[in-house]
C-alpha positions in Angstrom: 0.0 0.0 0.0 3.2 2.4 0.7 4.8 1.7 -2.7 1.6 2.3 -4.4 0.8 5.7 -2.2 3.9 7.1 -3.2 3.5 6.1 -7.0 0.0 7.8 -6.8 1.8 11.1 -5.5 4.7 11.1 -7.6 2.4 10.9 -10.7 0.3 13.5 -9.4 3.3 15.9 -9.4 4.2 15.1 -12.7 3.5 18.0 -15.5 0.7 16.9 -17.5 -0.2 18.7 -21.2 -2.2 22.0 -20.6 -5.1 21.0 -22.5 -7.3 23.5 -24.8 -11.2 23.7 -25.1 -12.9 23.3 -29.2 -16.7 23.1 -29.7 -17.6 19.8 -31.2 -21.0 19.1 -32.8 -21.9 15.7 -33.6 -24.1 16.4 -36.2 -26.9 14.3 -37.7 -27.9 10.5 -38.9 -24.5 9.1 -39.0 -22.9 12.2 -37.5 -22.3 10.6 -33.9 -21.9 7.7 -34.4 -18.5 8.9 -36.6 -17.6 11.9 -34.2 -17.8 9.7 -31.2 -15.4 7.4 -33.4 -13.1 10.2 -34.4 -13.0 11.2 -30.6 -11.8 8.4 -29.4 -9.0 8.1 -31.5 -7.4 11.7 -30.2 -8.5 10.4 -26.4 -6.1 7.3 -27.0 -3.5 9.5 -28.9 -3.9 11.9 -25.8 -4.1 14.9 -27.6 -4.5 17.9 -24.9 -7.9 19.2 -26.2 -11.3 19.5 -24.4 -14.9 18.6 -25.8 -17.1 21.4 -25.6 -20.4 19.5 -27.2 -22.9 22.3 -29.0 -25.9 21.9 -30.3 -26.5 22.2 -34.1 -28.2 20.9 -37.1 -32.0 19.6 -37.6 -33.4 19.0 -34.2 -32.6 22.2 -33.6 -34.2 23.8 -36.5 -37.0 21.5 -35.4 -36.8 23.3 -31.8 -37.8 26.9 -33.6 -34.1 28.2 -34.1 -34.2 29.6 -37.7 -30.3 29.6 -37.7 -29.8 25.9 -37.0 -27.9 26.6 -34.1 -28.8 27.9 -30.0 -27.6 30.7 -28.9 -25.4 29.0 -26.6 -23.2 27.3 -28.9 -23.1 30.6 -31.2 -21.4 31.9 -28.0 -19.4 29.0 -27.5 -17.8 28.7 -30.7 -17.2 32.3 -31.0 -15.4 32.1 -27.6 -13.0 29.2 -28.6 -12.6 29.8 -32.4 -12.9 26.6 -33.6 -15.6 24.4 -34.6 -15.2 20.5 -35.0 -18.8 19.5 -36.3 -20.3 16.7 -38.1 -22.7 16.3 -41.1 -25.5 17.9 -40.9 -29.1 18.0 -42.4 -31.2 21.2 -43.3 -34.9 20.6 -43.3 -36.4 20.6 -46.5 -39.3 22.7 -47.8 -39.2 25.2 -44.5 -37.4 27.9 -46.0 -34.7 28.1 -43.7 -30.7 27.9 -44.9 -28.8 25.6 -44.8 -26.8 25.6 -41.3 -23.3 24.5 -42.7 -23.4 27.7 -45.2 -24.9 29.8 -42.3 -21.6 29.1 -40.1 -19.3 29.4 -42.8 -20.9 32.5 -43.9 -21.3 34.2 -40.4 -17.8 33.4 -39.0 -16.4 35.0 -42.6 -14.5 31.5 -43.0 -12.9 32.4 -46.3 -11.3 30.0 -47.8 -11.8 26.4 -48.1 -9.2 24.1 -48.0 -10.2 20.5 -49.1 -6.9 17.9 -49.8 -7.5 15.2 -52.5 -4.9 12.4 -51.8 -4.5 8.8 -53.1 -4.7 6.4 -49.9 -3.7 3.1 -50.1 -6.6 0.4 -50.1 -9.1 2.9 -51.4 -9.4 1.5 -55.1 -10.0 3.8 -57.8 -8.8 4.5 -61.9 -6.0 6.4 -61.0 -4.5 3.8 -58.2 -5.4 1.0 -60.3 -2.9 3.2 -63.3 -0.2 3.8 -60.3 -1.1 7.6 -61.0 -1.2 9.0 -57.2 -3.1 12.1 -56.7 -2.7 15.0 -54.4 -4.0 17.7 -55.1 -5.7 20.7 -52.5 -8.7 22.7 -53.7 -9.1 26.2 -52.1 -12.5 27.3 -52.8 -13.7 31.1 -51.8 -16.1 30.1 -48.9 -18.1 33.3 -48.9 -19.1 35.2 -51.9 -20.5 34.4 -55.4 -24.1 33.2 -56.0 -23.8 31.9 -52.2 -25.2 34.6 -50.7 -28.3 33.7 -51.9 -29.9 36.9 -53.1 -32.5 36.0 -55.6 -35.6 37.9 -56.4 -38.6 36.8 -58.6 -38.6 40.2 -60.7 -41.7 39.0 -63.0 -43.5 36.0 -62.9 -41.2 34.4 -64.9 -38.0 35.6 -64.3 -36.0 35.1 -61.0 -32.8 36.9 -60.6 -30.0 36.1 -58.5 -27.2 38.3 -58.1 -23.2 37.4 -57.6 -20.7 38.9 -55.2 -17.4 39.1 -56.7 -15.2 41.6 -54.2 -11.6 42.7 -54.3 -10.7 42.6 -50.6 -12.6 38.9 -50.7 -10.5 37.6 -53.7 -7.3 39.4 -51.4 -7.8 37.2 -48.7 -8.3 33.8 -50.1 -5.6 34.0 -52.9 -2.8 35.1 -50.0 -3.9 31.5 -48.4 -3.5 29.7 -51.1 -0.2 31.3 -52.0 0.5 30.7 -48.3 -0.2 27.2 -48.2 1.5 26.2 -51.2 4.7 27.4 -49.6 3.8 25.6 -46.5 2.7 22.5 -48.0 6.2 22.9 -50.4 4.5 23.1 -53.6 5.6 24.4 -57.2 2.2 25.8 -58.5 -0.6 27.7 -57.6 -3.8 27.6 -60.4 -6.4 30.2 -60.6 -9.6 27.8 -62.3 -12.3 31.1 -63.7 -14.8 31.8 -66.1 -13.3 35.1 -67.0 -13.6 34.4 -70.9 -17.7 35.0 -69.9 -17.8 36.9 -67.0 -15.7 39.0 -67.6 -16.0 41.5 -64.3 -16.7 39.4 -61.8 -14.5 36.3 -62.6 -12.0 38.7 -64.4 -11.8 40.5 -61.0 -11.1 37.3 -59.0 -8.5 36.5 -61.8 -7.1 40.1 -61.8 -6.6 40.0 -58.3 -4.4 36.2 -58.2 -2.1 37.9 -60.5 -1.3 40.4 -58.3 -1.0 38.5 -55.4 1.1 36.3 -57.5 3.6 39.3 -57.4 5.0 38.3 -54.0 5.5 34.4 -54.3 7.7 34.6 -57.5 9.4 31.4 -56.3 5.9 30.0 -57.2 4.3 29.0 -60.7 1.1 30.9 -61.0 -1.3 30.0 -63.8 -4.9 29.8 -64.4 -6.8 27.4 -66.3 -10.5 28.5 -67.5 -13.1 26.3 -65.1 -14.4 23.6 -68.0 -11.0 22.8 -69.8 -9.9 22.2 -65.7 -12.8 19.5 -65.1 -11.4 17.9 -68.0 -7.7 18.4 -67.3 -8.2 17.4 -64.0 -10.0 13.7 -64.6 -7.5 12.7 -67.4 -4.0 14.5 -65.7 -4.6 14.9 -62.2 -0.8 14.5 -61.4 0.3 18.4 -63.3 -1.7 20.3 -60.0 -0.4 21.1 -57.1 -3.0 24.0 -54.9 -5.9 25.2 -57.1 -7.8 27.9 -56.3 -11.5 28.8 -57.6 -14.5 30.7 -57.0 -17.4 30.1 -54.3 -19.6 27.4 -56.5 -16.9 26.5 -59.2 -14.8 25.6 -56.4 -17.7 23.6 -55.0 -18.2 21.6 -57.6 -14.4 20.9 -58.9 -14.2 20.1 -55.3 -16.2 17.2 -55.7 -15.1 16.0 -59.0 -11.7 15.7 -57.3 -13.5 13.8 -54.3 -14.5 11.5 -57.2 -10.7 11.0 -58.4 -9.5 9.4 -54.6 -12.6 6.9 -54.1 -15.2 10.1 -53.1 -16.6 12.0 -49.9 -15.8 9.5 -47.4 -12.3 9.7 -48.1 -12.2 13.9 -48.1 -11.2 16.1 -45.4 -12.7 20.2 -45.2 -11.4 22.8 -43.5 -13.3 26.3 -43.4 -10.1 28.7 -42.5 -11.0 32.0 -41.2 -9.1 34.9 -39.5 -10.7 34.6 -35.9 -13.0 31.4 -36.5 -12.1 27.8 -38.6 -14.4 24.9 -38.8 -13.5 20.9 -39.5 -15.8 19.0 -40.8 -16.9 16.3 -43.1 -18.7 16.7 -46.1 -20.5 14.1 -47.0 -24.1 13.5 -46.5 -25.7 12.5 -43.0 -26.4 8.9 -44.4 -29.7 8.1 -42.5 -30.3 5.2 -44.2 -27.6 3.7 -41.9 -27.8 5.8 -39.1 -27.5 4.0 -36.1 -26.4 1.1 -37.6 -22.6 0.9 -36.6 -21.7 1.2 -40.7 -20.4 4.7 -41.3 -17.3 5.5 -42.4 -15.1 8.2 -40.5 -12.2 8.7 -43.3 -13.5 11.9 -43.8 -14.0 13.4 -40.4 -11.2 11.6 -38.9 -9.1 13.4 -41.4 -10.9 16.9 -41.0 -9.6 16.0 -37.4 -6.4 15.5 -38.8 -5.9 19.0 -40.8 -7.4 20.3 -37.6 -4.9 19.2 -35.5 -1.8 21.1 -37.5 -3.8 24.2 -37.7 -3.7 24.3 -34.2 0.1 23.5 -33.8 -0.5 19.6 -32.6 1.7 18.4 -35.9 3.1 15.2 -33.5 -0.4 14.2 -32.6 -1.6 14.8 -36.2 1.2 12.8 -37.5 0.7 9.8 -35.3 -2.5 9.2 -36.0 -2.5 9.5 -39.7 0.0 7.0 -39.6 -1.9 4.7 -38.3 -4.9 5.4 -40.0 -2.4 5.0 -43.5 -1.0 1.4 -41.5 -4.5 0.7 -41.2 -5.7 0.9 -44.8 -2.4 -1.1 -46.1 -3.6 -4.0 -43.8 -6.9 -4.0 -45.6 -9.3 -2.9 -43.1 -12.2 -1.4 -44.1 -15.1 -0.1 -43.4 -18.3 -1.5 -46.1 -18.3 0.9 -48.4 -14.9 0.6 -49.7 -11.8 -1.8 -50.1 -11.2 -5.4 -50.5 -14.7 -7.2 -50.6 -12.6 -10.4 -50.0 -12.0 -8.5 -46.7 -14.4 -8.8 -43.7 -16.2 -5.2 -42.7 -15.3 -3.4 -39.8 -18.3 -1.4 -37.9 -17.2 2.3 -37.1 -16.1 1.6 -33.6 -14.3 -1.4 -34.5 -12.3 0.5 -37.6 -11.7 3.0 -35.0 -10.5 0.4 -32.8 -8.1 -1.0 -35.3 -6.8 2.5 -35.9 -6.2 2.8 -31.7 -4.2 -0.1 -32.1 -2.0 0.8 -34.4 -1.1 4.1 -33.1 2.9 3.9 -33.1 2.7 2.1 -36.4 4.3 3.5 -39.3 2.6 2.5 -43.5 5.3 0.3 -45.4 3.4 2.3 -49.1 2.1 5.4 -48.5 3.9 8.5 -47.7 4.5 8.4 -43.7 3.8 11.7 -42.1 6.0 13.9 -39.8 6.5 16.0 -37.3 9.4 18.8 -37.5 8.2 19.8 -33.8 6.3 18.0 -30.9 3.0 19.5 -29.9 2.6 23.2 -29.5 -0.4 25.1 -29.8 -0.9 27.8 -31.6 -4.4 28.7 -31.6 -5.3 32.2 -30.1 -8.9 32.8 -29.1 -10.7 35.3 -31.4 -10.3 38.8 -30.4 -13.2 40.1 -29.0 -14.7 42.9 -31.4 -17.1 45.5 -30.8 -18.2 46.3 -34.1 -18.2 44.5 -37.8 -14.6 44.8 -39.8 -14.9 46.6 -42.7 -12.7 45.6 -46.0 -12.1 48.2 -48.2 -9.6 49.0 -50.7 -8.3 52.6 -52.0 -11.3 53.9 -54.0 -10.5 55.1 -57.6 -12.4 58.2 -59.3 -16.0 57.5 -60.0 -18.6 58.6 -62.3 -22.1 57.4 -63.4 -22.6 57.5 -66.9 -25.6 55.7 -67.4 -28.5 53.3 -66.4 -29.3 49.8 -67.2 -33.4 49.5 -66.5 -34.5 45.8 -65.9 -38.0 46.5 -67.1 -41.0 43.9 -67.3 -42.3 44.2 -71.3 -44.1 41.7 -73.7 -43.5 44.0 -76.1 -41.3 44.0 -79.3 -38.2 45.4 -78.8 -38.3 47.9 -81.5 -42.2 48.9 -79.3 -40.1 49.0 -76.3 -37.4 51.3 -77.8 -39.4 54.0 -79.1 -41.7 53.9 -75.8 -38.9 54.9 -73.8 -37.1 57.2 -76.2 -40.7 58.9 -75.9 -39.6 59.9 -71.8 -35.6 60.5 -72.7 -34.7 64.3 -73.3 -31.5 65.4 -75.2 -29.7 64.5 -72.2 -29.8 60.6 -72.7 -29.2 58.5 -75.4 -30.8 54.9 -75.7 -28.3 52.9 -77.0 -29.2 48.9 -76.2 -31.6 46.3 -75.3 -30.9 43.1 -74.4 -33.3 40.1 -73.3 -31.6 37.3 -71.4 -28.1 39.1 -72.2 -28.3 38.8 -75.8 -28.7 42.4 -77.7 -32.3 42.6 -79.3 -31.9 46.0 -80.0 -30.6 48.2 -82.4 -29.4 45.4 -83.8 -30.4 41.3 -83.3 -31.8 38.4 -84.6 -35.4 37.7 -85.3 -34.6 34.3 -84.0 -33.5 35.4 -80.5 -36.5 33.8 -78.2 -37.3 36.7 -76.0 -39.2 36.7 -72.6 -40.8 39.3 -70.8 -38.0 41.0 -69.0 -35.8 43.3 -70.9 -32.5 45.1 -70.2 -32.4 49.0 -71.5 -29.6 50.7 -71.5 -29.3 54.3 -71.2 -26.2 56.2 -71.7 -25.5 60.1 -70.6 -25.2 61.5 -73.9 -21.7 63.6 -74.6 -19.8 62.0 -72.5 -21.1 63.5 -69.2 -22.1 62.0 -66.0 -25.2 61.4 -64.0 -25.6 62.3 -60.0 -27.9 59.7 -58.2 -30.7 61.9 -58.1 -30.9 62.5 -61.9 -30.7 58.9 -61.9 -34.1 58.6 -59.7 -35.7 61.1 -61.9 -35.3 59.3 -64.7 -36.8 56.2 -63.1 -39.8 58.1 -62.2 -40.4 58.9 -65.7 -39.4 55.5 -66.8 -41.9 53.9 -64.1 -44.8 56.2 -66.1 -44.5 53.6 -69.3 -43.0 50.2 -67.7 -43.2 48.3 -64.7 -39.2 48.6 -63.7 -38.1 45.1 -62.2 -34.5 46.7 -61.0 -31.8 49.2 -62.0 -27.7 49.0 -62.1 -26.1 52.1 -62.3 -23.0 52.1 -65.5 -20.0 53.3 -63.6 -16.9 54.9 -64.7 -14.0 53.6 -62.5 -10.7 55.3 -62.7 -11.5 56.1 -66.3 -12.4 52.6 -66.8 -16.2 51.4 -67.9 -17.1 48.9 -65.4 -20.1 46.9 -66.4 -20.6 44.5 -68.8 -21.6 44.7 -73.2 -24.9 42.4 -74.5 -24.0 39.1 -76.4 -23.8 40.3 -79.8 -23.4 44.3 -78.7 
């Protein structure tokens, strides 16, 4: 009893790892059933974090929260800065967002960082050819048509607009630049539609060159979106980081989830500068919920990537090395692998990974450490009002009007009906109908519906003030029901809006 008092006291005096509180939530369907897997993998690696659980996703939409989240684990992951969550489901038909957008929209999450890597065991084309792929996706998490503004502007037409900003573009191409030094890369690619849209994808791509400036020991290219989904299934091998707009990058994400055996098998991080989430991706599975059948791949290596963001590269290291030893041995959950191979339940697969921790793979790439475990996550500063991005603003000058007006008539009917309210001031000078130019010039075959685009230029050269701009519309609104307006500006000499196909 006196030997074993005096080990008990002697252990209590040892130093043990100061350990560091994240918000967790499990998710739904198959979400905790694969957290609670993923969990216990870091509680046998003994990684020095805490468990903060929060509640998110459908039952609490069900509950009345509009948000998909309480109040109290808003608070909670805006006190600790990072969220470790799990899939979630948003209700469908209630007209509430989805709560996985919400979060990475609210905590301005910029960039998304998904890594597509060949694992051994995981069969697919490219393994099968002894082509391995690795390639990281950074997709800008925040913008684009993912804000969701859409408007039913006549009964046939909705409208939705897209976000394309500078100081957004800014902050996810210097983390991509950043990353591919970190991760020891040779090439960044910029994937766009600029050839089309030409100011808001022409911005994003304006913007990567001039980041590109200051990482000259870099390649920097950029590849237009389509001829990448095709590069990309056929030569996966020439990318290293690519970086894309908010949906593009959404969906090249997952065609590159398709090239490494698909969403099971691909971690997401959400990176902001005061908030990050980890999560997985895939769907919340509910036709095997509760079942003991997920996979965690994908959230175990969320976990993973969420680990080295938080300076915990030794316990990052040793568990993906397991979880590589793991898949060499053939284990495997049921969706994937050897069928020859028995199937492992969740907990057992996590089990097999526990017990391998120490292990190091004999094919894949091993992971390492340069430094033992050191945090290096700072809580988010507490703010007292929004931050406002802005860059230094050019001259400015409004030279015109674009009326989005609802008409069923011909254009030629609709041109000389508003040349009927322009003075000498204004000159009409197009209209389009679904972007294509109808007037002055067009094609009898250009299908028309009943929302037109006339443009109205200051004649001269002049400018217009805002208030001449209203006054128009007033007289405008006298002979057409006027759906929306964009104002044609003049930036630093520059004309910064967009010509009709065929103008």
């Amino acid at each position: 009893m006196g030997k074993e008092s005096n080990e008990t006291k002697l252990e209590s005096t040892q130093a043990k790892p100061a350990h560091h509180a994240i918000a967790v939530a499990k998710g739904d369907g198959i979400g905790p059933e694969i957290m609670d897997a993923v969990l216990s993998i870091f509680r046998a690696t003994n990684v020095p974090l805490d468990f903060e659980y929060v509640d998110m996703g459908k039952s609490i939409y069900d509950q009345g929260y509009s948000a998909g989240m309480t109040t109290d684990a808003k608070e909670k992951i805006e006190q600790y800065g990072i969220l470790f969550k799990g899939p979630m489901e948003t209700p469908k038909g209630k007209g509430v967002k989805s709560v996985n957008v919400t979060a990475r929209k609210v905590w301005n999450t910029f960039a998304n960082k998904r890594v597509f890597k060949s694992l051994h065991g995981v069969d697919t084309v490219f393994s099968r050819a002894g082509i391995p792929v690795d390639i990281t996706i950074v997709r800008e998490n925040i913008e684009d048509t993912y804000g969701a503004i859409e408007h039913m502007i006549t009964h046939d037409v909705a409208l939705c607009r897209r976000f394309a900003t500078r100081p957004g573009a800014l902050q996810v191409h210097r983390y991509a630049f950043e990353l591919a030094r970190k991760k020891g890369a040779r090439k960044v690619t910029c994937g766009h539609k600029a050839n089309i849209m030409k100011l808001t994808d022409g911005l994003f791509l304006e913007v990567f060159y001039e980041v590109a400036k200051d990482y000259p020991d870099l390649v920097a290219n950029d590849v237009i979106v389509d001829d990448l989904a095709m590069k990309l299934v056929s030569r996966p091998h020439e990318f290293d980081i690519v970086v894309l707009p908010n949906l593009q990058g959404d969906i090249i994400s997952d065609l590159c989830a398709g090239l490494v055996g698909g969403l099971g098998f691909a971690p997401s991080a959400n990176i902001g500068d005061n908030i990050s989430i980890f999560e997985a991706v895939h769907g919340t599975a509910p036709d095997i919920a509760g079942q003991n059948k997920a996979n965690p791949t994908a959230l175990l290596l969320s976990g993973i990537m969420m680990l080295r963001h938080l300076g915990l590269t030794g316990s990052a290291a040793k568990i993906e090395n397991a979880l590589l030893y793991t898949l060499e041995q053939g284990v495997r959950t049921a969706d994937f692998g050897d069928k020859n191979m028995p199937a492992l339940g969740t907990t057992d697969f996590a089990q097999a990974i526990i017990g391998n921790l120490g292990q190091m793979p004999s094919y894949s790439k091993s992971s390492y450490a340069a430094h033992p475990d050191a945090f290096e996550h700072n809580p988010p500063k507490k703010l007292s009002q929004n931050i406002m991005r802005v860059t230094p603003k050019p001259s400015e000058r409004i030279i015109g009007v674009d009326f989005f007006v609802e008409s069923e008539d011909q254009p030629d009917v609709c041109a000389s009906k508003f040349q009927a309210v322009l003075d000498a001031r204004y000159e009409l000078t197009m209209i389009s109908n679904r972007g294509t130019q109808v007037w002055p010039t067009g094609s009898i075959y250009t299908e028309c519906i009943n929302q037109h685009r006339v443009r109205v230029e200051v004649a001269n050269e002049g400018e217009m003030s805002q208030q001449a701009v209203l006054e128009l519309g007033a007289r405008v609104a006298g002979a057409f029901k006027i759906c929306t307006i964009e104002y044609l500006m003049e930036y630093g000499g520059k004309k910064s809006f967009s010509l009709a196909q065929g103008q």
